[in-house]
C-alpha positions in Angstrom: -18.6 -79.6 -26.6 -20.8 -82.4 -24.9 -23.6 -81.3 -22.3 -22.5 -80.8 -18.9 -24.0 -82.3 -15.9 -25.4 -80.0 -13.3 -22.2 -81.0 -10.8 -19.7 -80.1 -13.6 -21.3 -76.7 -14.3 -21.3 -75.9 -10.2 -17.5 -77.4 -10.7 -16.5 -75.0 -13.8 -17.8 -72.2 -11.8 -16.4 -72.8 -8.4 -13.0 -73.6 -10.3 -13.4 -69.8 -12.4 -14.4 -68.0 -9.1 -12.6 -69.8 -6.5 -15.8 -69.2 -4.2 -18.1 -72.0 -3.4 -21.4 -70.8 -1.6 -24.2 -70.5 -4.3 -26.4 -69.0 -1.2 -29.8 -70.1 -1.2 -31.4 -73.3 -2.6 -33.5 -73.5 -5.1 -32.1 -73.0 -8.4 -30.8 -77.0 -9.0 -34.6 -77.9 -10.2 -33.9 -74.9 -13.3 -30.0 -75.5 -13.7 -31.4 -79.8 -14.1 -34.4 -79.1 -16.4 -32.4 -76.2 -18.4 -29.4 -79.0 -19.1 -31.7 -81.5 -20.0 -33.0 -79.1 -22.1 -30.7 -78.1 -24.2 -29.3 -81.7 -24.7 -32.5 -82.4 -26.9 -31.9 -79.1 -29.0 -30.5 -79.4 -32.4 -28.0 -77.0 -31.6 -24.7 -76.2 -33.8 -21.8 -77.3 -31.9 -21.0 -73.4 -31.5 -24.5 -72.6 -30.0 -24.3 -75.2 -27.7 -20.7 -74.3 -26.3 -22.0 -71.0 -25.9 -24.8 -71.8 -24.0 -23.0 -73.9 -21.5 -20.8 -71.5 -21.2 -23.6 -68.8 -20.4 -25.1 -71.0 -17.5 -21.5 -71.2 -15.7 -21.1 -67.7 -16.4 -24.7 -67.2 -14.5 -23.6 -69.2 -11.6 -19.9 -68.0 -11.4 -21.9 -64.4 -11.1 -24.3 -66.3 -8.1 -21.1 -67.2 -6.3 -20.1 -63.7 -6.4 -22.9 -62.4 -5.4 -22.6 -64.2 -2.6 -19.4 -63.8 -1.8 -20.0 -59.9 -1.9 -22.6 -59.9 0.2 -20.3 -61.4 2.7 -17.3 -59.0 2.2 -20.0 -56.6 2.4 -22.7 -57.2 4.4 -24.2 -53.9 4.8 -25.4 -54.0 1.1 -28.0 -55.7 2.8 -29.6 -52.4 4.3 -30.3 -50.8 0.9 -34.0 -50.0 0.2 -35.5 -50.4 -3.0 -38.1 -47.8 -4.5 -40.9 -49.2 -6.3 -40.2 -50.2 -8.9 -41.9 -49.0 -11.6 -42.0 -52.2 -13.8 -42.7 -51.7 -17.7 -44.6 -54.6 -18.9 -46.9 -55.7 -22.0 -46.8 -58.1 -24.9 -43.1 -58.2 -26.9 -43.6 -55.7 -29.4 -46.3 -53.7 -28.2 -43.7 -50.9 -27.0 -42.1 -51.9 -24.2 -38.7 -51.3 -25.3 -40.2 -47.8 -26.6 -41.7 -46.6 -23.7 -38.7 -47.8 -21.2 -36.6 -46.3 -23.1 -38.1 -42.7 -23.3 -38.7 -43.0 -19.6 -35.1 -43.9 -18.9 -34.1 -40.7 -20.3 -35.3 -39.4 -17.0 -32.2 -39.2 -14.2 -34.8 -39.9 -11.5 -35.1 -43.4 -12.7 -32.2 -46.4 -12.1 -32.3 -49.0 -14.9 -30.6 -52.2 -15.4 -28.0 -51.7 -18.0 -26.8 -55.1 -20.1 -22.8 -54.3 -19.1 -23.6 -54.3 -15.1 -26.6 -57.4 -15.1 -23.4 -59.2 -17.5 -20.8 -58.8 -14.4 -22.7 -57.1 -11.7 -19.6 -57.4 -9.2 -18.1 -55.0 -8.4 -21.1 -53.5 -8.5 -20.9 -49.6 -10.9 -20.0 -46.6 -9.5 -20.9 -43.7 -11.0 -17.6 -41.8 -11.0 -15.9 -44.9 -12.9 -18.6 -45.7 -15.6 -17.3 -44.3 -18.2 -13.8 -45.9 -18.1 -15.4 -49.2 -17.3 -14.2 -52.1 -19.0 -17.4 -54.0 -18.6 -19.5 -51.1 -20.4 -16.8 -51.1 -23.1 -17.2 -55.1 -23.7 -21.2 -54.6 -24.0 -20.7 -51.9 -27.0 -19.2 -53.9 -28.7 -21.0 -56.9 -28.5 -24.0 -54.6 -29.4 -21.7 -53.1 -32.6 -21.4 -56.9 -33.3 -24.8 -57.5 -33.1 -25.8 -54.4 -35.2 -27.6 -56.5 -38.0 -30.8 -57.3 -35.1 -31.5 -53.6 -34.5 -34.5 -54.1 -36.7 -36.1 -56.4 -34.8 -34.7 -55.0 -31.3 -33.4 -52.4 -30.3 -30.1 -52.9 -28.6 -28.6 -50.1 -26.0 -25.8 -51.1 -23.8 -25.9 -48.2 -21.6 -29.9 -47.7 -21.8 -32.0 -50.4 -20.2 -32.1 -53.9 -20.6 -34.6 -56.7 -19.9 -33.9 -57.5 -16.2 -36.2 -60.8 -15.6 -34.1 -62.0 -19.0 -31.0 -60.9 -17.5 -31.3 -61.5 -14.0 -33.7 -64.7 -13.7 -30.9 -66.9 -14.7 -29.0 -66.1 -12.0 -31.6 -67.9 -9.9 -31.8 -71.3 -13.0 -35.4 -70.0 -13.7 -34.0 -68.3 -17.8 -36.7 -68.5 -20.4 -33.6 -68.7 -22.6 -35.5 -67.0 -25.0 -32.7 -67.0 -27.9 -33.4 -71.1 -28.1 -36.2 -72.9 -29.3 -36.9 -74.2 -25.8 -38.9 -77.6 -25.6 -42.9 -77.4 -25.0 -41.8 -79.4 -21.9 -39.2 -77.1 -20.8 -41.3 -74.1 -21.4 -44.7 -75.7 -19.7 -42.3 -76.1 -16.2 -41.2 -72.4 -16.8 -44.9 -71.0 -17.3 -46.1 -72.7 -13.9 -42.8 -72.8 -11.9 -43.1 -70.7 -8.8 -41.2 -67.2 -9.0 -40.6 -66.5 -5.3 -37.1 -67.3 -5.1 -36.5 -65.7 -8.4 -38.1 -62.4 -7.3 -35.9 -62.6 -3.9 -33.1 -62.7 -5.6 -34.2 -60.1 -8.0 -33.8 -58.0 -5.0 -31.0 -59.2 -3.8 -29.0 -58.5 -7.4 -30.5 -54.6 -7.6 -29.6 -54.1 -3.9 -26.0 -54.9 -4.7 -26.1 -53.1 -8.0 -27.7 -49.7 -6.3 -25.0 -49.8 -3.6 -22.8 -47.8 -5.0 -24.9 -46.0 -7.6 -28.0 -43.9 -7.3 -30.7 -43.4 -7.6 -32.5 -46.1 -6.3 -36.3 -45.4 -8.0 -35.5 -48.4 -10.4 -37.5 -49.0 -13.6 -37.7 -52.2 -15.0 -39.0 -54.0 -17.9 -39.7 -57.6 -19.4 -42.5 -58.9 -21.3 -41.9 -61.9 -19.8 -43.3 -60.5 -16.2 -46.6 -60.5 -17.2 -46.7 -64.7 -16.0 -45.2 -63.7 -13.0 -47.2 -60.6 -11.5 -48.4 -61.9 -8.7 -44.8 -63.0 -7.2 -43.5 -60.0 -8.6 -46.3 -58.3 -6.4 -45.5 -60.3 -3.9 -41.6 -59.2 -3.7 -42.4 -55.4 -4.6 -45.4 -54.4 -3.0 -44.6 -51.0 -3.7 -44.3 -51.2 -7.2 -46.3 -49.6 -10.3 -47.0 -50.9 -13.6 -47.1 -49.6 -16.8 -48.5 -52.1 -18.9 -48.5 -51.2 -22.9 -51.2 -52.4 -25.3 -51.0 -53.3 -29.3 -53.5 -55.7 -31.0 -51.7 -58.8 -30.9 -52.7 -59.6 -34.3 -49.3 -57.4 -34.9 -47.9 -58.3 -31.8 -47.5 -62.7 -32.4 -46.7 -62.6 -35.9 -43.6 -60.2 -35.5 -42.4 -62.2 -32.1 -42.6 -65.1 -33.9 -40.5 -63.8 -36.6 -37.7 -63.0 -33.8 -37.6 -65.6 -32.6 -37.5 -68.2 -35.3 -34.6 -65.8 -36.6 -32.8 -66.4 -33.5 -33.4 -70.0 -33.5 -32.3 -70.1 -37.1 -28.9 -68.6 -36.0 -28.2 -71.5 -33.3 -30.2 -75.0 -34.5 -28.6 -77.1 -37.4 -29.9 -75.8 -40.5 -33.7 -77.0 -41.7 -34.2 -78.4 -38.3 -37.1 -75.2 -37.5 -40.1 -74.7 -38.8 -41.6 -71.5 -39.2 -45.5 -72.2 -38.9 -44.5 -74.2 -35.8 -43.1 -71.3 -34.1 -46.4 -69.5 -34.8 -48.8 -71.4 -33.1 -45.8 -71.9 -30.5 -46.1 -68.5 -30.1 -49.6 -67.8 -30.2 -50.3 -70.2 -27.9 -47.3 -69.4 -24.8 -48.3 -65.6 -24.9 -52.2 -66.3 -25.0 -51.4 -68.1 -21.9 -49.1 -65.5 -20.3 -51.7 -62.9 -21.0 -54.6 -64.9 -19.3 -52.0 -64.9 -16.7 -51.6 -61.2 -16.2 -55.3 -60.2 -16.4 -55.9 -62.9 -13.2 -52.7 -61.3 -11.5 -53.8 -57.7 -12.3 -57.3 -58.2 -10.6 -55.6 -59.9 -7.7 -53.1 -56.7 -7.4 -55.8 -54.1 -8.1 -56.2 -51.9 -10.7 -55.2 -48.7 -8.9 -51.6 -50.0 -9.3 -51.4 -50.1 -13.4 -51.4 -47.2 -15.7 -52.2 -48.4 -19.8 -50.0 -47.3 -22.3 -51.6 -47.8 -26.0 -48.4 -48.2 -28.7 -50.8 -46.3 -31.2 -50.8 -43.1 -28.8 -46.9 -43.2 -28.5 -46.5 -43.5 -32.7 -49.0 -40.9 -33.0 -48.3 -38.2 -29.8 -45.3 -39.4 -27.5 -44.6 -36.4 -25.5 -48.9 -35.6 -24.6 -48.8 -39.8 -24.1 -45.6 -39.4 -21.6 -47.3 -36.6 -20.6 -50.3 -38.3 -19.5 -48.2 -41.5 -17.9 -46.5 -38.9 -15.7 -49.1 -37.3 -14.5 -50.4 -40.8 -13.5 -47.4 -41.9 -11.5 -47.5 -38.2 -9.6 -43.8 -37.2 -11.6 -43.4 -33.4 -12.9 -42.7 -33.8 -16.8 -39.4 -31.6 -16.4 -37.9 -29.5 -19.6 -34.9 -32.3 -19.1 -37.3 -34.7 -19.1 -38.8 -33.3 -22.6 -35.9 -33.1 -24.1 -34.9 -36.4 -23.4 -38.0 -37.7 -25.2 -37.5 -35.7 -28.5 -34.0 -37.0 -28.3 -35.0 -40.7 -28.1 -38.1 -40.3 -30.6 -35.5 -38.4 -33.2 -32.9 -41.4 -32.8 -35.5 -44.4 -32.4 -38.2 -43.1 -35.1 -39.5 -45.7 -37.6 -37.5 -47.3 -40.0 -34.2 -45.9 -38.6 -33.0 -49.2 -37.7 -34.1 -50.5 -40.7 -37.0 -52.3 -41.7 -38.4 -55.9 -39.9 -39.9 -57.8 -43.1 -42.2 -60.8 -42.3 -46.1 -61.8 -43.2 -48.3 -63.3 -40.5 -49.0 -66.1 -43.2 -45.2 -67.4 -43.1 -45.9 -68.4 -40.0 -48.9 -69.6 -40.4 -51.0 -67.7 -38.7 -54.0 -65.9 -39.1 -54.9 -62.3 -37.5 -58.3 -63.6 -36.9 -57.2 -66.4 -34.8 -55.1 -64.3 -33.3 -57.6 -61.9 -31.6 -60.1 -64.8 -30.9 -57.1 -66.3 -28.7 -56.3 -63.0 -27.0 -60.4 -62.2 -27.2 -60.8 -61.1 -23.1 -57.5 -58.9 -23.6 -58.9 -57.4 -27.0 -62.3 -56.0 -25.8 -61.1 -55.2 -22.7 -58.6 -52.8 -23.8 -60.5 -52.3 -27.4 -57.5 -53.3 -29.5 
């Protein structure tokens, strides 16, 4: 399949939807630069069908949007609360601590089935007949093999600024080996218009299904947390900590394995995606620390990954106290539950050495050396 230009993918997905308002501007600068993109990937002809078919997918879903909104225009009345967002370094226990939090009905949380197709949006009476819900459990059961390196939950939380920043051309496409250039526009591009439609996707997807206290998470937030701010000035944070002399060597791991699934073979390079790596998160973190003095520390609460391995329900504990939430018997139970299916090594194990790709723990703290003292990791 050759690369499509930026009018053929509006073009496929006017023709899918039959709609033709993609509502407000700004998303042609990311659907340009993410084509252009991908044209100068070494992609196998299957990974490169599949990921233009994944950006007329995300626009066919803008159209809808949009077209919903206009069928249904009081979905524009629906309040957010917070949202509690869960961010941190990959790997540090962000997928962890969501999901032990998520086991708490008070919270709403983007599933990967609804932020897939999110119109119609869910209703809670149908979900469990729901074709869409089906289609994600399977694609998980497909994708058993990663559960190592991620866990994957189709009906527990999923990454929303992964799942939902597409819809507005700004994707990190984290599953490619994006190009320095590509990822260097990403890191600076101005999120407003991605955070406003944020909104706009959890207003729609709350509309028929409470609650609306939503809890998010992304690592990828932290180089965004003043626009997040910006759109949620409500919101808490819950930002987990691990020294990221574990942290780089294991993200780059994942992601070279994902790279190595989609890119001709022997065209990646595994100490290249280590300083890659090392080098795009040092720079998101320096990011975060700036945004969390301008939002003020009274809005973050720390989570350290060593207190969850060694004491989840006094560390949850603790958190909930923090965000002013009663730590229910439900809520208990819902902890032991996830820490009994989730413990270590019951996915099976994630093998790698820092060395592989070339990297070296001590470099690794001296890059992240503010972050390190700060939170003494």
């Amino acid at each position: 399949m050759a690369i499509l230009t930026p009018h053929e993918a509006k073009a496929r997905a006017i023709e899918a939807t039959g709609f033709d308002d993609f509502g407000a501007p700004g998303f042609e600068e990311g659907l340009e630069r993410s084509l252009d993109a991908f044209n100068r990937l070494p992609l196998k002809p299957e990974a490169l069908e599949a990921a233009m078919a994944k950006i007329v997918h995300d626009l066919s879903n803008r159209l809808r949007i949009e077209q919903w909104y206009k069928d249904h225009p009081e979905t524009e009345d629906e309040v957010i609360e917070g949202p509690v967002l869960v961010c941190g370094l990959p790997r540090t226990g962000t997928t962890a601590t969501v999901g032990m939090m998520a086991t708490d009905p008070r919270y709403r949380f983007l599933r990967m089935w609804e932020a897939t197709n999110p119109v119609p949006p869910p209703r809670l009476e149908d979900e469990a007949t729901d074709p869409r819900a089906e289609a994600a459990r399977k694609v998980a059961r497909d994708m058993a093999s990663m559960q190592s390196q991620h866990i994957m939950d189709p009906d527990g939380p999923e990454e929303d600024l992964v799942m939902l920043a597409p819809l507005d051309m700004h994707s990190y496409h984290g599953a490619y080996p994006m190009p320095d250039d590509y990822i260097e526009w990403w890191a600076s591009s101005d999120f407003t218009t991605t955070y406003a439609y944020h909104r706009r996707v959890l207003k729609l997807l709350q509309s028929h299904r409470p609650p609306h206290l939503w809890l998010i998470k992304a690592p990828v937030h932290l180089f965004k947390l003043e626009a997040f701010a910006g759109e949620y000035p409500d919101a808490k944070y819950v930002w987990t900590h691990r020294d990221p002399a574990d942290v780089i060597p294991s993200v780059s791991s994942l992601q070279y394995t994902l790279a190595e699934q989609r890119c001709v073979e022997g065209s990646q390079d595994k100490r290249a995606f280590g300083s890659k790596f090392l080098e795009f998160w040092a720079d998101g973190m320096e990011r975060a620390l700036k945004a969390r003095q301008a939002i003020g520390e009274g809005r973050f609460i720390d989570v350290w990954n060593r207190d969850v391995v060694a004491d989840p329900i006094g560390t949850f504990e603790g958190l909930y106290d923090s965000l002013g939430f009663e730590m229910t018997l439900q809520v208990r139970a819902g902890l032991a539950d996830y820490n009994r299916r989730n413990a270590r090594g019951a996915h099976g194990e994630h093998r790698y050495t820092a060395e592989e790709y070339g990297l070296d723990k001590g470099d690794i703290r001296s890059a992240f050396r503010t972050y390190v003292e700060r939170f003494n990791l």
